[in-house]
C-alpha positions in Angstrom: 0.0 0.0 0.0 2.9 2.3 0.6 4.2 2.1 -2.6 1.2 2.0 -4.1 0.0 5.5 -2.5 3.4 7.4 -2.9 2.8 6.8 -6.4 5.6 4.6 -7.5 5.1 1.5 -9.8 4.8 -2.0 -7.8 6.2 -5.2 -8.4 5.0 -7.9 -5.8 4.1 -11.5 -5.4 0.1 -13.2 -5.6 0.1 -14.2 -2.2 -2.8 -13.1 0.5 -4.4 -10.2 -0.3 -2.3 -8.7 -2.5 -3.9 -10.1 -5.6 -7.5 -8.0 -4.1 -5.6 -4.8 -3.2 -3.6 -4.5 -6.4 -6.0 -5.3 -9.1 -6.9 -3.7 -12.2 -3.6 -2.8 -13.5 -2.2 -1.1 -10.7 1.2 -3.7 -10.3 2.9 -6.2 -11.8 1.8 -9.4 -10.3 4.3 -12.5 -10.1 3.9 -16.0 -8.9 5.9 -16.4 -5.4 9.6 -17.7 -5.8 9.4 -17.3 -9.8 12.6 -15.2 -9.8 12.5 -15.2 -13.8 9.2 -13.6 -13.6 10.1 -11.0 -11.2 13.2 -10.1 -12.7 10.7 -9.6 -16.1 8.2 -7.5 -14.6 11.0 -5.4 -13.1 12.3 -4.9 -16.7 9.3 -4.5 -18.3 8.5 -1.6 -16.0 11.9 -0.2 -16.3 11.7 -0.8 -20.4 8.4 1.2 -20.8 8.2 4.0 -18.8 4.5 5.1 -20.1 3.4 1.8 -18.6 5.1 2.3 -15.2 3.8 5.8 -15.4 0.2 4.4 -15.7 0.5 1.5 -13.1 1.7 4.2 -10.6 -1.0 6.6 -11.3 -4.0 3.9 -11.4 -2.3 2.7 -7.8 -2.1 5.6 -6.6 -5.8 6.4 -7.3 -6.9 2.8 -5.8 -5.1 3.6 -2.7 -6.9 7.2 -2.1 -10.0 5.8 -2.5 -10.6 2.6 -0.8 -7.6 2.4 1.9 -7.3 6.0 3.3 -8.6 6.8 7.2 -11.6 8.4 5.7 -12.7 5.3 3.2 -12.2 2.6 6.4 -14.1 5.3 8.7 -16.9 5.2 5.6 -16.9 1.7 5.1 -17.3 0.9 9.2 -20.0 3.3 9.6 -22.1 2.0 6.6 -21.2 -1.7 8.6 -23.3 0.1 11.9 -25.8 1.2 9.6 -26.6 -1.9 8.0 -26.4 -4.1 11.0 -28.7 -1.6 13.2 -31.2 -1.7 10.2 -31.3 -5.0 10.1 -32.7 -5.2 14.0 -35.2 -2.7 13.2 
């Protein structure tokens, strides 16, 4: 998330949650302890700079609007809405 909000491109492993959190073209995802793979996304990223460029800004956007203080304050309030609707 750190890199992802400062705006830089990403290069991580598909394991946990990552997958979820980097999605829709935001990072280059590898397979864990495929060191071929890493070392391609790294270079791809370094080879096209427009790419990078749009990875970091689509991360960037992700980030400031689903994981900032604000969005989890959001999303936990609409979580008390529902569930004191829902004993009405």
């Amino acid at each position: 998330l750190e890199a992802m909000a400062a705006g830089v491109p990403v290069v991580a492993t598909a394991v946990g949650g990552i997958p979820e959190i980097a999605a829709d073209g935001t990072a280059e995802l590898v397979a864990p302890g495929d060191d071929a793979a890493l070392a391609a996304a790294i270079e791809r990223l370094l080879d096209d700079r427009d790419l990078a460029a749009t990875q970091a800004r689509a991360a960037r956007e992700r980030v400031l609007g689903r994981y900032t203080a604000a969005a989890n304050a959001r999303a936990t309030l609409d979580l008390y809405e529902r569930l004191l609707e829902s004993r009405r």
